[in-house]
Legacy VTK file of the C-alpha trace (Angstrom):
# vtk DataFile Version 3.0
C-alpha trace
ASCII
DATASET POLYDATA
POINTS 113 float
-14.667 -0.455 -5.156
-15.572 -2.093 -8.189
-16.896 1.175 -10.951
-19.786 -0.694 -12.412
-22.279 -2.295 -10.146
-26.293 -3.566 -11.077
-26.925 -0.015 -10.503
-25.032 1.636 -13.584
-22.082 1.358 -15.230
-20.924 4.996 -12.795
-23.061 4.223 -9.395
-19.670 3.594 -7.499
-18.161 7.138 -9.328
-21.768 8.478 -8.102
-21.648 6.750 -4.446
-18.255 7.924 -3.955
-19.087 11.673 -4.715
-21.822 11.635 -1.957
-19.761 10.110 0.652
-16.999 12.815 0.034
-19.706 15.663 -0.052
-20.915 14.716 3.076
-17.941 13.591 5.229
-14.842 16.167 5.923
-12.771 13.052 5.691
-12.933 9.674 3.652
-10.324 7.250 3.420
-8.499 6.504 -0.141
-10.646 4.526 -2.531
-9.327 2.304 -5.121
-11.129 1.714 -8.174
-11.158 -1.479 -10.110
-13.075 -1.453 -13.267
-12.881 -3.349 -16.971
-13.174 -0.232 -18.694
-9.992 1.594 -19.599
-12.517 4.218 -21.473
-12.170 7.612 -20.470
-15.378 8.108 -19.645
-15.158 5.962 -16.357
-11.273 7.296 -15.351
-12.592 10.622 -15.912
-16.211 9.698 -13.254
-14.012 8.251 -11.028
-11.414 10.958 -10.791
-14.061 13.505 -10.435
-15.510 11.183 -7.529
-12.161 11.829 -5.665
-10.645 8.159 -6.355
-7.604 7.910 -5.469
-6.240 4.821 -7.886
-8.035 3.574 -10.615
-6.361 0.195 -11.702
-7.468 -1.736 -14.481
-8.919 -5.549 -14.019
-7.181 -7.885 -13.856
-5.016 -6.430 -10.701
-2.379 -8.491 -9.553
-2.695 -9.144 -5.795
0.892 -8.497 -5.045
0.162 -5.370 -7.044
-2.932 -4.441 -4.809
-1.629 -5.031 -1.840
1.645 -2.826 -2.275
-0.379 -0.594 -3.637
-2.837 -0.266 -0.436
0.157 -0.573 1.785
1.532 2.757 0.360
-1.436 4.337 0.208
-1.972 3.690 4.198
1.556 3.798 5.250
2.250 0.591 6.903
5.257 0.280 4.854
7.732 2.799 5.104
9.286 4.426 2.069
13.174 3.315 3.145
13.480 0.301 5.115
14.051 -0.014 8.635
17.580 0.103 10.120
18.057 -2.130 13.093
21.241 -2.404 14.821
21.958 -5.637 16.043
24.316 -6.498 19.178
25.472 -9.787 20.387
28.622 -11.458 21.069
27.704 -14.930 19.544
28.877 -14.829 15.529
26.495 -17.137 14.381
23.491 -15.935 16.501
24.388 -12.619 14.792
24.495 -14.067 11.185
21.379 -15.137 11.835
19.631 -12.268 13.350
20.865 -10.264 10.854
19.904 -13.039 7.898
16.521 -12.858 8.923
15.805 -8.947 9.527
17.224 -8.756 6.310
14.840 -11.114 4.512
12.320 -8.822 5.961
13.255 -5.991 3.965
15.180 -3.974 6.830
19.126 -2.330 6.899
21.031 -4.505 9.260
24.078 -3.021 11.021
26.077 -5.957 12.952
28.142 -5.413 16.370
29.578 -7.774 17.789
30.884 -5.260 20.944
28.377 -3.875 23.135
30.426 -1.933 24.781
30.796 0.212 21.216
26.876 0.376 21.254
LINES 1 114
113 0 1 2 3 4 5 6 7 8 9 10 11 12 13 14 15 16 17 18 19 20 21 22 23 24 25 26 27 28 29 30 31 32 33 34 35 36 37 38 39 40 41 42 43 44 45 46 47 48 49 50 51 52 53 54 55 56 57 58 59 60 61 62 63 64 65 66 67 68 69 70 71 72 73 74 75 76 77 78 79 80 81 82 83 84 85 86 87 88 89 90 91 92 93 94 95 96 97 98 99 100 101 102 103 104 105 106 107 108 109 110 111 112
């Protein structure tokens, strides 16, 4: 949510208070706002924001910020174990789980799997 709409410089901080009053759950809110005055961190942390990020926001930054704050990324990476007999079709599984930002174990044996 952007803080200041044509409504008022708070109507998001105000909007965001009557959601959470009136649901007994709301998803996590992200505010994005100009202002780094206190006056609007302290509306929107009274609102029940959950971030309050200061414009401009990276979009890398945004999205690994919402992809904590929902879980789809995990805190450690994934550890796969890979088996196969072929060395190179190993080297590359294994290349390309790793570019994905998961542990790779090789074997080589299945039989030891």
């Amino acid at each position: 949510m952007d803080l200041i709409t044509e409504a008022g410089p708070l109507a998001c901080a105000e909007l965001l208070s009557e959601i959470r009053a009136s649901r007994t759950r709301c998803p996590p809110v992200v505010f994005l706002s100009v202002h780094e005055d206190v006056q609007s961190r302290l509306a929107a942390l009274r609102a029940g924001v959950s971030r309050f990020l200061v414009k401009p926001v990276a979009p890398r930054q945004l999205l690994a910020l919402l992809g904590q704050m929902t879980g789809r990324r995990p805190t450690e990476p994934y550890r796969v174990l890979v088996v196969e007999d072929d060395p190179e079709t190993l080297a590359t599984y294994a290349l390309v789980l790793a570019a994905a930002g998961m542990t790779v174990t090789e074997m080589r044996d299945p039989l030891q799997a």
